[in-house]
N, C-alpha and C positions, 0 to 999 in steps of 0.2 A: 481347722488349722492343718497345713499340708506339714508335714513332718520328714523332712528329707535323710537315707542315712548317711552315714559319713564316704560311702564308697558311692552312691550317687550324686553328690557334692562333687567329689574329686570327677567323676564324669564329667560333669555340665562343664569343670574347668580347663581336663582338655579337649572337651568337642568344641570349644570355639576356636579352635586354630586346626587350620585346611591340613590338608596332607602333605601340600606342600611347605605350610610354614613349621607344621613341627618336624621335615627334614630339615630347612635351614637353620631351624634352632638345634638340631640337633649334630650338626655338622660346626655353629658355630662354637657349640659346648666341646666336640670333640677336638678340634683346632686348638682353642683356649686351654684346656687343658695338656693336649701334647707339647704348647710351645711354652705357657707359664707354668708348666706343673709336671714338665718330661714323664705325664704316663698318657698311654695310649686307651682311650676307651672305644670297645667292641659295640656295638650297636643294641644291645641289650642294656647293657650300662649305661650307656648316654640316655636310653630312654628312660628310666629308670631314674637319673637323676633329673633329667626334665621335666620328670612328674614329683621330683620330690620338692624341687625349686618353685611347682607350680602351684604344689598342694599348701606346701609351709609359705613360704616368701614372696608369693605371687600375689597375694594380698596385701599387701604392702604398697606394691608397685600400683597396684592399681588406687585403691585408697587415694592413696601422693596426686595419682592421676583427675582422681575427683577431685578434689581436695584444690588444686591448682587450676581445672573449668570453671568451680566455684567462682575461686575469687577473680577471674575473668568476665565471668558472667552478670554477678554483682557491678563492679567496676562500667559494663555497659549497661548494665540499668541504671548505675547512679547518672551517667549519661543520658539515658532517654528520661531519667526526672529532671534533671534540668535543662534540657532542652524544651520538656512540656513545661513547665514553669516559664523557658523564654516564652511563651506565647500566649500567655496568660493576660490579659487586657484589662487594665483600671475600669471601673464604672464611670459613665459621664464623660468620657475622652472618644 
């Protein structure tokens, strides 16, 4: 059993977003909050909260996101069962 710690965890979560996505995230958090929230965050801050939304709350988001393929998925299977049922042929016909 691999046993991963808590600061390797939070790695794996933000190495799947490029360099350049976590400027634009980090530029959209900074935006967000100077015009809903009249304070200005410094670039250490915005990362910093970008990793905190990512470590606590990002799991969430994503979860919703399975959770939503699922029932997509199902849905075209219940499909491809009944369409292999249309083609199913009586005996003696």
């Amino acid at each position: 059993l691999h046993v991963r710690s808590r600061r390797q965890r939070q790695m794996c979560i933000r190495d799947r977003f490029s360099k350049q996505e976590r400027e634009a995230l980090c530029e959209t958090l900074k935006s967000y909050m100077a015009e809903e929230l009249d304070r200005e965050l410094g670039q250490f801050e915005v990362e910093f909260l970008l990793d905190f939304i990512s470590d606590n709350i990002g799991a969430y988001f994503y979860n919703r996101g399975l959770y939503d393929a699922q029932t997509v998925l199902s849905g075209r299977i219940d499909e491809l069962n009944d369409a292999i049922l249309a083609l199913e042929k009586t005996p003696g016909r």
